[in-house]
Backbone as XML, in Angstrom:
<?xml version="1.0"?>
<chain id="A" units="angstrom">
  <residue number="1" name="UNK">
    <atom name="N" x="0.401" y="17.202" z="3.977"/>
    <atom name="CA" x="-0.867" y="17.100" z="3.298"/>
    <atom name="C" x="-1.576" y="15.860" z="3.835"/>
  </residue>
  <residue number="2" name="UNK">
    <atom name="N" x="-2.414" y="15.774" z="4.652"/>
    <atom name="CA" x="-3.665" y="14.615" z="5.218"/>
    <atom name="C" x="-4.782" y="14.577" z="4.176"/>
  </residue>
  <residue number="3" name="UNK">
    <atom name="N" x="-4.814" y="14.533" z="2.736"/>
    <atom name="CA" x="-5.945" y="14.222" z="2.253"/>
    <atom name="C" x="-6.528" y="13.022" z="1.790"/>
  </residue>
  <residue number="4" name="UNK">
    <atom name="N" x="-7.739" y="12.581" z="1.767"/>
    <atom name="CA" x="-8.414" y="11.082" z="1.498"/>
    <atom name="C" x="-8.526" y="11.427" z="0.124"/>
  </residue>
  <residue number="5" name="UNK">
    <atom name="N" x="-7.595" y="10.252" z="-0.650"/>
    <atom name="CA" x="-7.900" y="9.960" z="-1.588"/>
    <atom name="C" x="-8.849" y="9.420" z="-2.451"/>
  </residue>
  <residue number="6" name="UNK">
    <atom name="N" x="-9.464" y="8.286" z="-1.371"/>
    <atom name="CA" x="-10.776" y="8.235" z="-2.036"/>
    <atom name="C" x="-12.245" y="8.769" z="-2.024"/>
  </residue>
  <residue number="7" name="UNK">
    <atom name="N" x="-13.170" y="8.348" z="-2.367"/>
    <atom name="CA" x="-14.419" y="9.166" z="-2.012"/>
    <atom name="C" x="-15.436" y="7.860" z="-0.902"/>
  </residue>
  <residue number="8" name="UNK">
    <atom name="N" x="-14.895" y="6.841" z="-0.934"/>
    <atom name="CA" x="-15.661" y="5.069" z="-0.212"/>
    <atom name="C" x="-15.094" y="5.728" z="1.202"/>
  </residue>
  <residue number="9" name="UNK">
    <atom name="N" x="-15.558" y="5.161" z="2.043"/>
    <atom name="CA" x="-15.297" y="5.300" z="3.629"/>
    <atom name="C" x="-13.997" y="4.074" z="3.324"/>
  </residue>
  <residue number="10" name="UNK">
    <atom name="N" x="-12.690" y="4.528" z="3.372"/>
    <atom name="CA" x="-11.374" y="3.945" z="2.754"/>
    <atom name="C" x="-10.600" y="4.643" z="4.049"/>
  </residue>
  <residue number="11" name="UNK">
    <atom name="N" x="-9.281" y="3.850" z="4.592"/>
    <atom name="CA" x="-8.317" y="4.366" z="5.297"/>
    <atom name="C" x="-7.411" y="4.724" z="4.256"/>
  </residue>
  <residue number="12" name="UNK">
    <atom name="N" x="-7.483" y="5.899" z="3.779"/>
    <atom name="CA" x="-6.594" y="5.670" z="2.575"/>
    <atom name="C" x="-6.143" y="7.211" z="2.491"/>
  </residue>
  <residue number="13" name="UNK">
    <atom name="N" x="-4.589" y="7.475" z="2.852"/>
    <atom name="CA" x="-4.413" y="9.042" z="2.699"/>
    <atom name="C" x="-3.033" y="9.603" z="2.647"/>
  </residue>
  <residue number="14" name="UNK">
    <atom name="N" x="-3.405" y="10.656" z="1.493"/>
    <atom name="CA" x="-2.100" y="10.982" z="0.727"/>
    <atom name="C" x="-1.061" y="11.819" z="2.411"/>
  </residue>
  <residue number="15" name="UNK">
    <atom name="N" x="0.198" y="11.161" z="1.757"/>
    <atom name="CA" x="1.138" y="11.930" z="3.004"/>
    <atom name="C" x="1.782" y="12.808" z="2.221"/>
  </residue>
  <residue number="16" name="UNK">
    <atom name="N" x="2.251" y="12.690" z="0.953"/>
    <atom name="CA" x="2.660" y="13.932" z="-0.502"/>
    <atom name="C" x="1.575" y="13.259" z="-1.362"/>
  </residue>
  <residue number="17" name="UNK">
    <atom name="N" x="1.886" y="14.374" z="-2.546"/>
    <atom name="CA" x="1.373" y="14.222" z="-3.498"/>
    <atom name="C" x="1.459" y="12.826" z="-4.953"/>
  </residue>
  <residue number="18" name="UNK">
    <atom name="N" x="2.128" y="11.938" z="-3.840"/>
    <atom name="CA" x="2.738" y="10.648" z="-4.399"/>
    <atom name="C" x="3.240" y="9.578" z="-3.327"/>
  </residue>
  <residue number="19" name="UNK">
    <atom name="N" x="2.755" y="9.763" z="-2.393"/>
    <atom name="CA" x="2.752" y="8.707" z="-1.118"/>
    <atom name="C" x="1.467" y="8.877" z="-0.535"/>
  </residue>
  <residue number="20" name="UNK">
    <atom name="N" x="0.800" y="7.509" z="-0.009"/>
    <atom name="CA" x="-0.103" y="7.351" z="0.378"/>
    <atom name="C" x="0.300" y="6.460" z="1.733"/>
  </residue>
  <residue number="21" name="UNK">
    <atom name="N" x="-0.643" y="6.539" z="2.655"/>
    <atom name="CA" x="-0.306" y="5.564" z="4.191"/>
    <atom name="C" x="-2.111" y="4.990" z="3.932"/>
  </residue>
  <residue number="22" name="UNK">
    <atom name="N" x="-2.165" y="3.849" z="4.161"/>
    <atom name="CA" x="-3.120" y="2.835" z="4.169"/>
    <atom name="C" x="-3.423" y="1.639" z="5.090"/>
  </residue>
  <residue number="23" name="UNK">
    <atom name="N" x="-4.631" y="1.334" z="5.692"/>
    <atom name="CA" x="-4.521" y="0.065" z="6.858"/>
    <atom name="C" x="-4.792" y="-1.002" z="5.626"/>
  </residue>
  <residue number="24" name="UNK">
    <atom name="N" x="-3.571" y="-2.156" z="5.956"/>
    <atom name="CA" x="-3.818" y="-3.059" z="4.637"/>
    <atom name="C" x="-5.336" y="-3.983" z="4.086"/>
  </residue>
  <residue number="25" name="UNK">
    <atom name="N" x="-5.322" y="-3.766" z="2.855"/>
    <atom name="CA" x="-6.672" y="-4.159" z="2.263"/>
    <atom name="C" x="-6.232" y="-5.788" z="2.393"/>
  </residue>
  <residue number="26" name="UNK">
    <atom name="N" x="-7.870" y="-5.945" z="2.504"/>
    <atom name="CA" x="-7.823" y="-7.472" z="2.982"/>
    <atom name="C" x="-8.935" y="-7.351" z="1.926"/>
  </residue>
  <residue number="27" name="UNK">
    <atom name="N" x="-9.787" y="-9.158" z="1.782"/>
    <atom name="CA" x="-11.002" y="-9.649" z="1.571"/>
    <atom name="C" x="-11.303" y="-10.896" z="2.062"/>
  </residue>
  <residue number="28" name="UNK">
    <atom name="N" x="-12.707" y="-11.051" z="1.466"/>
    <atom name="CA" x="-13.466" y="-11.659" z="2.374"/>
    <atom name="C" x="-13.813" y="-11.809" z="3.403"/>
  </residue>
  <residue number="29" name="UNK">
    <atom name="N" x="-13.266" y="-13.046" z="4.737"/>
    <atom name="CA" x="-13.903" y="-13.109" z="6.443"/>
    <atom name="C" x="-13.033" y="-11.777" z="6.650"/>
  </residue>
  <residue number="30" name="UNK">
    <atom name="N" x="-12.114" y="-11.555" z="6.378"/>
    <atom name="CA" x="-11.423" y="-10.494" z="6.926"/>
    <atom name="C" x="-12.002" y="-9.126" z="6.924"/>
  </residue>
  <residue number="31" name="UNK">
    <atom name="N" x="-12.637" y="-8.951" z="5.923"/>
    <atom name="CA" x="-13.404" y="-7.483" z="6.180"/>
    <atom name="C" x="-14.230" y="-6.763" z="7.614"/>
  </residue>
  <residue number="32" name="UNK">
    <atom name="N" x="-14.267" y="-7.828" z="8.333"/>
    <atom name="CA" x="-14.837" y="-7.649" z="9.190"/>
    <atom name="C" x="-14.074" y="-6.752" z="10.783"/>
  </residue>
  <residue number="33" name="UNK">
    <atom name="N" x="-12.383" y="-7.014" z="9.891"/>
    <atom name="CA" x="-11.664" y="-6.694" z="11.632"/>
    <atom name="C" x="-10.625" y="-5.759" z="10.188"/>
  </residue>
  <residue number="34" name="UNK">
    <atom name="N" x="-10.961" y="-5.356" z="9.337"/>
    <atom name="CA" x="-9.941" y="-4.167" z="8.256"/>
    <atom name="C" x="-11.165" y="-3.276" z="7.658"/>
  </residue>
  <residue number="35" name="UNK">
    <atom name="N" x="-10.796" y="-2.269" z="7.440"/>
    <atom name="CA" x="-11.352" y="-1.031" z="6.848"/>
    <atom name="C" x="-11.356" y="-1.336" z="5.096"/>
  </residue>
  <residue number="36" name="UNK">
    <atom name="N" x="-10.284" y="-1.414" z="4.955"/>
    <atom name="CA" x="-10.048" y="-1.506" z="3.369"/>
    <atom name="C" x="-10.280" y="-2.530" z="2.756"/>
  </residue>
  <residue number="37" name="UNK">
    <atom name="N" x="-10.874" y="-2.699" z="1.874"/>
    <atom name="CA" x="-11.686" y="-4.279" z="0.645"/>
    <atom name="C" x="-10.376" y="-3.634" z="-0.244"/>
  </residue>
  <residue number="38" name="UNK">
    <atom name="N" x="-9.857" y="-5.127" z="-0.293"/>
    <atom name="CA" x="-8.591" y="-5.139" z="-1.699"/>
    <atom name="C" x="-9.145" y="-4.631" z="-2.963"/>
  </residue>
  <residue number="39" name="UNK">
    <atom name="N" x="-10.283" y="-5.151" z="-3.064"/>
    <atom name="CA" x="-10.998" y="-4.418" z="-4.506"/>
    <atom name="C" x="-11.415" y="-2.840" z="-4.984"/>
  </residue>
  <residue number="40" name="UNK">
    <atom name="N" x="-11.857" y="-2.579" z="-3.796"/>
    <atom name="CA" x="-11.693" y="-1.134" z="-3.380"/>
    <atom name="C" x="-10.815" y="0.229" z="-3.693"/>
  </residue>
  <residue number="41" name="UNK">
    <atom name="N" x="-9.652" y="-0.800" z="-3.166"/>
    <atom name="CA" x="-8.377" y="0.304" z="-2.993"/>
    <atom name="C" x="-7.809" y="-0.539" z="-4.639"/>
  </residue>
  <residue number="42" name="UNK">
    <atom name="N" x="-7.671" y="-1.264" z="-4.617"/>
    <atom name="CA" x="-7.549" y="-1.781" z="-6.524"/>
    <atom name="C" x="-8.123" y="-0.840" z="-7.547"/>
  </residue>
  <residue number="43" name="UNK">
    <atom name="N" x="-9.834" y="-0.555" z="-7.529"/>
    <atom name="CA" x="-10.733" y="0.293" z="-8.200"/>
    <atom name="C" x="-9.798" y="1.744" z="-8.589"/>
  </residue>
  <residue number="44" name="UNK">
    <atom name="N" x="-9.727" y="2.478" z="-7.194"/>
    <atom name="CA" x="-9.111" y="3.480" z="-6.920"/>
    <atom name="C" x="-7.678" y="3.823" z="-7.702"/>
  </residue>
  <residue number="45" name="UNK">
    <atom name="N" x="-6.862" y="2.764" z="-7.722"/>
    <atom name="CA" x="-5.453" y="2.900" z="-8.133"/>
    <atom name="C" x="-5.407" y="2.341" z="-9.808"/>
  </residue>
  <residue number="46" name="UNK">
    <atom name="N" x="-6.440" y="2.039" z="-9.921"/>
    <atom name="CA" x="-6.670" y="1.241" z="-11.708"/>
    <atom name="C" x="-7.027" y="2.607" z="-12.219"/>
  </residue>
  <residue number="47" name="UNK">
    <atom name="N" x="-8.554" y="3.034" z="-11.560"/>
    <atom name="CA" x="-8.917" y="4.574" z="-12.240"/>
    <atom name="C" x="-7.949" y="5.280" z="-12.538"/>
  </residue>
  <residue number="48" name="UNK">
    <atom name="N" x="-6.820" y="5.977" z="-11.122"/>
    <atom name="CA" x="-6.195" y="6.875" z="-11.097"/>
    <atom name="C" x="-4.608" y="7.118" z="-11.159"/>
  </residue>
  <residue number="49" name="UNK">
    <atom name="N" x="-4.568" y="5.767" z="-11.085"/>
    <atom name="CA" x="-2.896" y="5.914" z="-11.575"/>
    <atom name="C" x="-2.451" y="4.808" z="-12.389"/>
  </residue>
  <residue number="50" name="UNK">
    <atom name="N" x="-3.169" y="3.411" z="-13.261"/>
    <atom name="CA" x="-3.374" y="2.354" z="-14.103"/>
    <atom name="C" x="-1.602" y="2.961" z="-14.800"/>
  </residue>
  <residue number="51" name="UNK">
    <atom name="N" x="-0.414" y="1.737" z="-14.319"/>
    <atom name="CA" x="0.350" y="1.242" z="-14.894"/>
    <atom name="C" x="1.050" y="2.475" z="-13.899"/>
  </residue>
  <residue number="52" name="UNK">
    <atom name="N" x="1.035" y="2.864" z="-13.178"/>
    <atom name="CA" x="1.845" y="4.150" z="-12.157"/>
    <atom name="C" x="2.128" y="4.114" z="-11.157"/>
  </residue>
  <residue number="53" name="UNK">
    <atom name="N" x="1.764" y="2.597" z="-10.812"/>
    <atom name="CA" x="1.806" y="2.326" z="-9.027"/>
    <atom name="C" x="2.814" y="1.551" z="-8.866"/>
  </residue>
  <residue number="54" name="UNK">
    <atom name="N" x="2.871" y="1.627" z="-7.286"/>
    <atom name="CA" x="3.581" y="0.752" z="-6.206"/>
    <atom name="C" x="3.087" y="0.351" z="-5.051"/>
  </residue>
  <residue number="55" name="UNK">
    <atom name="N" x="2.820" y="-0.479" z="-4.498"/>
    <atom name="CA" x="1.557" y="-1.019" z="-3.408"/>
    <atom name="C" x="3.381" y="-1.346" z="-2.312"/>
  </residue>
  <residue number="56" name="UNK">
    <atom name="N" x="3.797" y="-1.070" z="-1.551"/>
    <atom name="CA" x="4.365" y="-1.272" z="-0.624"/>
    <atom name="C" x="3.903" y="-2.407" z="0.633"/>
  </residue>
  <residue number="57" name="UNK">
    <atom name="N" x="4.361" y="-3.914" z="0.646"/>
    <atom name="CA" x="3.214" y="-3.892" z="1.505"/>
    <atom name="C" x="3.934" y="-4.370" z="2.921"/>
  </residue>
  <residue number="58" name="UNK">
    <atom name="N" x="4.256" y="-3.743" z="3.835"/>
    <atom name="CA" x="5.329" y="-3.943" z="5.070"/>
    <atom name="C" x="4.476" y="-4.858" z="5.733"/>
  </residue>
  <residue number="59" name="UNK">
    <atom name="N" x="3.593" y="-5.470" z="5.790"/>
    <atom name="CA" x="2.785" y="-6.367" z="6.837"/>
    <atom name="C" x="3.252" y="-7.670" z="5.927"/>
  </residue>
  <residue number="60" name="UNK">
    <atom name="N" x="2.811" y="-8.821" z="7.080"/>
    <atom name="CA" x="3.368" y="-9.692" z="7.505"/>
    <atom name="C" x="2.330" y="-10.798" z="6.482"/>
  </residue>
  <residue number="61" name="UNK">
    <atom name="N" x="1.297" y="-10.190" z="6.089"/>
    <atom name="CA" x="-0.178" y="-10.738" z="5.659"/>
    <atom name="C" x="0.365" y="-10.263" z="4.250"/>
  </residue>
  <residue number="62" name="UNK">
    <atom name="N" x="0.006" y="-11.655" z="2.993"/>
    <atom name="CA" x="0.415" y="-11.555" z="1.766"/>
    <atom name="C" x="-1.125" y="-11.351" z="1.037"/>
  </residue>
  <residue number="63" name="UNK">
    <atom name="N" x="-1.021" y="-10.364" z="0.300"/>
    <atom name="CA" x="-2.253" y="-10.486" z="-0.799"/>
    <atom name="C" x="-1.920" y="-10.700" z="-2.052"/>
  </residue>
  <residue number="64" name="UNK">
    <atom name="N" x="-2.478" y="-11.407" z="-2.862"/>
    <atom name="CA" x="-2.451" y="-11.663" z="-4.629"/>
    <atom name="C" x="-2.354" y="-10.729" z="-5.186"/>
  </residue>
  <residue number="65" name="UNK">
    <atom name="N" x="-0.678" y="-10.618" z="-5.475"/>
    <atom name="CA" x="-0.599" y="-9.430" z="-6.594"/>
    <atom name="C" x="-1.538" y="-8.902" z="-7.881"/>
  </residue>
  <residue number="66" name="UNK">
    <atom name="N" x="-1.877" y="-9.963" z="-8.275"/>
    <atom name="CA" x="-2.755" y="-10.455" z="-9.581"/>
    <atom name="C" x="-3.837" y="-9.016" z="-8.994"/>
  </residue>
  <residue number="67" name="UNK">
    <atom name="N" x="-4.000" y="-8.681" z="-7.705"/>
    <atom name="CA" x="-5.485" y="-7.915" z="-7.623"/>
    <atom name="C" x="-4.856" y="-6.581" z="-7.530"/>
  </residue>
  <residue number="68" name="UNK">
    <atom name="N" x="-3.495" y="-6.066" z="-7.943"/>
    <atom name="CA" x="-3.599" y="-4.745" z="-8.695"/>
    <atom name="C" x="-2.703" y="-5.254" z="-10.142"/>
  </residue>
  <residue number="69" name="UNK">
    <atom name="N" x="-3.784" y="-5.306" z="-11.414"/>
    <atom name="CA" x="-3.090" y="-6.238" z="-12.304"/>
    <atom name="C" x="-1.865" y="-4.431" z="-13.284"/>
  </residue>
  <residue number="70" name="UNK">
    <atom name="N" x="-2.137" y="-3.791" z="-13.007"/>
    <atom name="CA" x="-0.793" y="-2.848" z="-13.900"/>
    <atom name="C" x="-0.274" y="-2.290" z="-12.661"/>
  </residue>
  <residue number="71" name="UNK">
    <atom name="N" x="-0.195" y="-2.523" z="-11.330"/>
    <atom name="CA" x="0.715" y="-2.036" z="-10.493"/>
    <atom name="C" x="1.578" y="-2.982" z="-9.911"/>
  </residue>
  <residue number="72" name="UNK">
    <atom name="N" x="2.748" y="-2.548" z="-9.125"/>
    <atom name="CA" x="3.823" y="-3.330" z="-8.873"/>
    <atom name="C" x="3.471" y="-3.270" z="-7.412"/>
  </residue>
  <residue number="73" name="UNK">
    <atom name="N" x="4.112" y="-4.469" z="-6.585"/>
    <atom name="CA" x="3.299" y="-4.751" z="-4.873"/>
    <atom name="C" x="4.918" y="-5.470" z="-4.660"/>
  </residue>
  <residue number="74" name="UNK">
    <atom name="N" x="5.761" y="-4.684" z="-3.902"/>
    <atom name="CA" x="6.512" y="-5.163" z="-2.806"/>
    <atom name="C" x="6.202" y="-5.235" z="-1.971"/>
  </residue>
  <residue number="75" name="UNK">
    <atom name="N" x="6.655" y="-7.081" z="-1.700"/>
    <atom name="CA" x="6.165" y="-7.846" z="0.106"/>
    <atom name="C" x="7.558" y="-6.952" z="0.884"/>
  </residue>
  <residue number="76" name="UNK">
    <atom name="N" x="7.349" y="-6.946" z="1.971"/>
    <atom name="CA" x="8.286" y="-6.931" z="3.179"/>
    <atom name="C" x="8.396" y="-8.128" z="3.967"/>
  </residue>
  <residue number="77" name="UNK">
    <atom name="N" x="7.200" y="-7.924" z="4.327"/>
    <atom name="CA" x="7.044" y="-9.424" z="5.083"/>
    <atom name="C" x="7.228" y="-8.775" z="6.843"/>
  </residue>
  <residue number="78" name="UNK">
    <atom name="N" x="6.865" y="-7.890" z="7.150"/>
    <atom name="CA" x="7.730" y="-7.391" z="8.538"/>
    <atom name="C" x="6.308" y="-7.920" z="9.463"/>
  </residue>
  <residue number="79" name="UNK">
    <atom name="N" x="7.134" y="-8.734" z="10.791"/>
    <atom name="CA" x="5.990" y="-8.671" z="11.546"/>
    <atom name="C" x="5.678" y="-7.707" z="12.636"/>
  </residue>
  <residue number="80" name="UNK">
    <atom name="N" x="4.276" y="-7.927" z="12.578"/>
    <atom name="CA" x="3.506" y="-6.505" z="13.526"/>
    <atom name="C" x="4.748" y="-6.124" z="14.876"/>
  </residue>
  <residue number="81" name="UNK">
    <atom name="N" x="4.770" y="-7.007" z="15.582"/>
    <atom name="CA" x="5.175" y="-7.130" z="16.985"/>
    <atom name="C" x="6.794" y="-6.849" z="16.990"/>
  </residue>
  <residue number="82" name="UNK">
    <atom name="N" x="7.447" y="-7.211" z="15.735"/>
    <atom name="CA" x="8.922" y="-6.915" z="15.907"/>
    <atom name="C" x="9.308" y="-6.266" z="14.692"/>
  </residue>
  <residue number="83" name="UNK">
    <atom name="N" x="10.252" y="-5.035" z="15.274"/>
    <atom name="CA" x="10.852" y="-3.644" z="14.539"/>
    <atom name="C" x="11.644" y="-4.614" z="13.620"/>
  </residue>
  <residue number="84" name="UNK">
    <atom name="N" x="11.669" y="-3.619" z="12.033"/>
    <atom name="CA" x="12.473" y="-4.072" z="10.771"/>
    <atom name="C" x="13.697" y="-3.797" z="11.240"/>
  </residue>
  <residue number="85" name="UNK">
    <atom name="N" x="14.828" y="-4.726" z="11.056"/>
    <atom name="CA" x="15.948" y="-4.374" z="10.813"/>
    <atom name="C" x="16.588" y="-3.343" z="10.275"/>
  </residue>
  <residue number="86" name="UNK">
    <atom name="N" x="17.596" y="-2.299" z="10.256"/>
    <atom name="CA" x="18.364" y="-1.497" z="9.833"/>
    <atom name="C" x="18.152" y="-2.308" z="8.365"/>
  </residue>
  <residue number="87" name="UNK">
    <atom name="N" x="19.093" y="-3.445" z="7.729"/>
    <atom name="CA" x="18.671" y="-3.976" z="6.041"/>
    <atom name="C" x="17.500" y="-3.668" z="5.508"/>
  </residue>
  <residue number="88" name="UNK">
    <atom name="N" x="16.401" y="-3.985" z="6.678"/>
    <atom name="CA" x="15.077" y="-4.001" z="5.899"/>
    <atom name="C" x="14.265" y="-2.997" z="5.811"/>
  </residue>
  <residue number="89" name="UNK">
    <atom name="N" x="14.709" y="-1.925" z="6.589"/>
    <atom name="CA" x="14.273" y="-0.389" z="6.067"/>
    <atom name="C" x="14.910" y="-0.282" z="4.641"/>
  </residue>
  <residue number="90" name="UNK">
    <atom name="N" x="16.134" y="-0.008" z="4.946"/>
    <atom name="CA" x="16.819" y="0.386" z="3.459"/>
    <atom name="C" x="16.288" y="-0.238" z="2.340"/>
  </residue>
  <residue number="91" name="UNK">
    <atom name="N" x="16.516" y="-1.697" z="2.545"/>
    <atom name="CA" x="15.915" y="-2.563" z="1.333"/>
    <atom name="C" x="14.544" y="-2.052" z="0.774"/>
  </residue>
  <residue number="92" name="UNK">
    <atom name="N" x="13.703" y="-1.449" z="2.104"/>
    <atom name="CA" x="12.302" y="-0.961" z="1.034"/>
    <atom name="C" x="12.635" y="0.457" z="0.944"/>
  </residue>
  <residue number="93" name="UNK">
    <atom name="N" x="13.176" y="1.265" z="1.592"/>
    <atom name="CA" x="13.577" y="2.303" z="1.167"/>
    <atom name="C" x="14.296" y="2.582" z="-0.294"/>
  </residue>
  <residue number="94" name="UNK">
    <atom name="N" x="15.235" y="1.462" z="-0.292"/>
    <atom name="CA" x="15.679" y="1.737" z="-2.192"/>
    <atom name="C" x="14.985" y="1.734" z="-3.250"/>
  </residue>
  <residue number="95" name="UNK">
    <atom name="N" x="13.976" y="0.418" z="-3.078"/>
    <atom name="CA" x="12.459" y="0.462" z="-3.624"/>
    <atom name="C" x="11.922" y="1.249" z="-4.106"/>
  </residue>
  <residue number="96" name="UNK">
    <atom name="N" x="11.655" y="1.554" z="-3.068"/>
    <atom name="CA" x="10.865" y="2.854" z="-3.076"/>
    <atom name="C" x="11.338" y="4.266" z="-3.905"/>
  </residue>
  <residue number="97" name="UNK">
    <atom name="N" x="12.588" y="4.413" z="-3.188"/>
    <atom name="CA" x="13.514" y="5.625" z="-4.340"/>
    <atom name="C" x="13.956" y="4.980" z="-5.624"/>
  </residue>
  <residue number="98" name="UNK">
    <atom name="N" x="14.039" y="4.092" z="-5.921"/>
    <atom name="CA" x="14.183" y="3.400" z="-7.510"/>
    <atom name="C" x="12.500" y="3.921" z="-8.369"/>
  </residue>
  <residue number="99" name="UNK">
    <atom name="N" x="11.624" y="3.690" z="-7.323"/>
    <atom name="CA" x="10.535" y="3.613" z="-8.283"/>
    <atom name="C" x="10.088" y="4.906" z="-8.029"/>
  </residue>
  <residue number="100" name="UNK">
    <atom name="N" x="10.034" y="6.155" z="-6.799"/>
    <atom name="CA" x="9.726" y="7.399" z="-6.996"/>
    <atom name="C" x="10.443" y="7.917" z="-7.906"/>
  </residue>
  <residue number="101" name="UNK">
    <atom name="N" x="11.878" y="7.790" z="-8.242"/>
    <atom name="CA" x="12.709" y="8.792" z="-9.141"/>
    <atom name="C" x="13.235" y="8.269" z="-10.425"/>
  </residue>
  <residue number="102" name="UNK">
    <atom name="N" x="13.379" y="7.010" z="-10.182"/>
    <atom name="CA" x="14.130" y="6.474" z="-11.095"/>
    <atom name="C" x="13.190" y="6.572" z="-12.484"/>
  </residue>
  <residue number="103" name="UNK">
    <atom name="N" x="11.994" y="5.753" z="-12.036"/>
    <atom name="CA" x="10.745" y="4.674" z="-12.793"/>
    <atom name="C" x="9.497" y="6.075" z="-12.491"/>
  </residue>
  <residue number="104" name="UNK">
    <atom name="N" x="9.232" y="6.831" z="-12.062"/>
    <atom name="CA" x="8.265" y="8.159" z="-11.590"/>
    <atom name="C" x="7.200" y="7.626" z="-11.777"/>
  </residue>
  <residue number="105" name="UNK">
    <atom name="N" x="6.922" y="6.714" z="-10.953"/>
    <atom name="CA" x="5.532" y="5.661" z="-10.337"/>
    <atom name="C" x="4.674" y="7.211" z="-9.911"/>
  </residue>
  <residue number="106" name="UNK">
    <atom name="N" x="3.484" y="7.252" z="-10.216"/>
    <atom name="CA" x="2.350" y="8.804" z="-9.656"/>
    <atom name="C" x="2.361" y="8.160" z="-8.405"/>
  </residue>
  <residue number="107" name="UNK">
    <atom name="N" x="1.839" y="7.142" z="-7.588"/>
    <atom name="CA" x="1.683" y="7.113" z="-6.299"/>
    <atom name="C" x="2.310" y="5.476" z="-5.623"/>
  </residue>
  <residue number="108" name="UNK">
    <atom name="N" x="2.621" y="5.830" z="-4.446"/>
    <atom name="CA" x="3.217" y="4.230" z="-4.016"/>
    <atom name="C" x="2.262" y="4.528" z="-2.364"/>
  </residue>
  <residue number="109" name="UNK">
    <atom name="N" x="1.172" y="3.811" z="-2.656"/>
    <atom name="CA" x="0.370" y="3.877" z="-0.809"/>
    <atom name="C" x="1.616" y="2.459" z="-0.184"/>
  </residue>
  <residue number="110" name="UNK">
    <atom name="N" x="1.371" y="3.152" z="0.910"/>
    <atom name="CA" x="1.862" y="1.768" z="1.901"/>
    <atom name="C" x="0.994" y="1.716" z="2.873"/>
  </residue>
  <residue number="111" name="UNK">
    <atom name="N" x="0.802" y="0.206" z="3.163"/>
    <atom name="CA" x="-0.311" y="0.011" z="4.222"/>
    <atom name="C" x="0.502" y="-0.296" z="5.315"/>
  </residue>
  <residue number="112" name="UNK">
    <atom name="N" x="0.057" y="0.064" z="6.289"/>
    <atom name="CA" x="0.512" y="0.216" z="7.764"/>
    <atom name="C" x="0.333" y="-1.007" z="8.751"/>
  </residue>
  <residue number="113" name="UNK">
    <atom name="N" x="1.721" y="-1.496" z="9.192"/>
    <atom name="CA" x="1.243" y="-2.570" z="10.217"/>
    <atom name="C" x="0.384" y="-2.679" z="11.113"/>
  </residue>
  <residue number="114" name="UNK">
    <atom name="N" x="-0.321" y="-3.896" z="11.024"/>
    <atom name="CA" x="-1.302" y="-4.044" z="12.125"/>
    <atom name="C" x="-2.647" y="-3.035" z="12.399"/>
  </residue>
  <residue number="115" name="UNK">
    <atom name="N" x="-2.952" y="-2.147" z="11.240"/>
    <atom name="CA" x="-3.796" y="-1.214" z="11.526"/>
    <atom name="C" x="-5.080" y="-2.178" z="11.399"/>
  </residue>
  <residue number="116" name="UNK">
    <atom name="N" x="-5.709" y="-1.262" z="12.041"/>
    <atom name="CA" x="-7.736" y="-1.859" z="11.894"/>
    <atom name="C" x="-8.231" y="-0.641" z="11.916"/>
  </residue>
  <residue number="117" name="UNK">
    <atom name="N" x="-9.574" y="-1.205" z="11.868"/>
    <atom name="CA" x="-10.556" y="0.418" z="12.009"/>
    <atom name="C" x="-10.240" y="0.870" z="13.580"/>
  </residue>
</chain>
């Protein structure tokens, strides 16, 4: 399933019906070299899934949790240029299956290393 979740010119798109792939939301000077405004993709996930989320965030670039205030945001911390470790797949992989099955979060987007427009 390739559908855009939102209706904003957003990199933002469901891979199931509860995973999303995303180029990571930035703000401010940064808007200029990212697609996605943190507030944006915040709006989106407050409307439609408020207290149901998981923000995955495998890039290397930290944003203020505080700006999805009822969703949950695991760092990775992985940098662009060098592959995650065997640990550090799994480690977000358990995550991830703790909170799809365990906790039945409606959607967990993950934003994608190093993406731009």
């Amino acid at each position: 399933m390739n559908s855009v979740l939102a209706t904003k010119d957003l990199d933002l798109h469901l891979l199931t019906s509860r995973i999303a792939a995303m180029s990571c939301p930035t703000e401010g000077m940064d808007l200029s070299s990212y697609k996605n405004a943190i507030d944006d993709i915040r709006q989106i996930l407050e409307a439609r899934h408020s207290g149901r989320y998981a923000v995955f965030n495998l890039a290397e670039k930290k944003y203020a949790a505080t700006k999805f205030p009822t969703g949950r945001v695991v760092d990775a911390g992985w940098t662009a240029s060098v592959p995650p470790s065997v640990e550090e797949l799994l480690e977000v992989s358990t995550n991830c299956e703790n909170l799809y099955f365990v906790e039945f979060f409606s959607i967990h987007p993950i934003p994608i290393l190093g993406s731009t427009h």
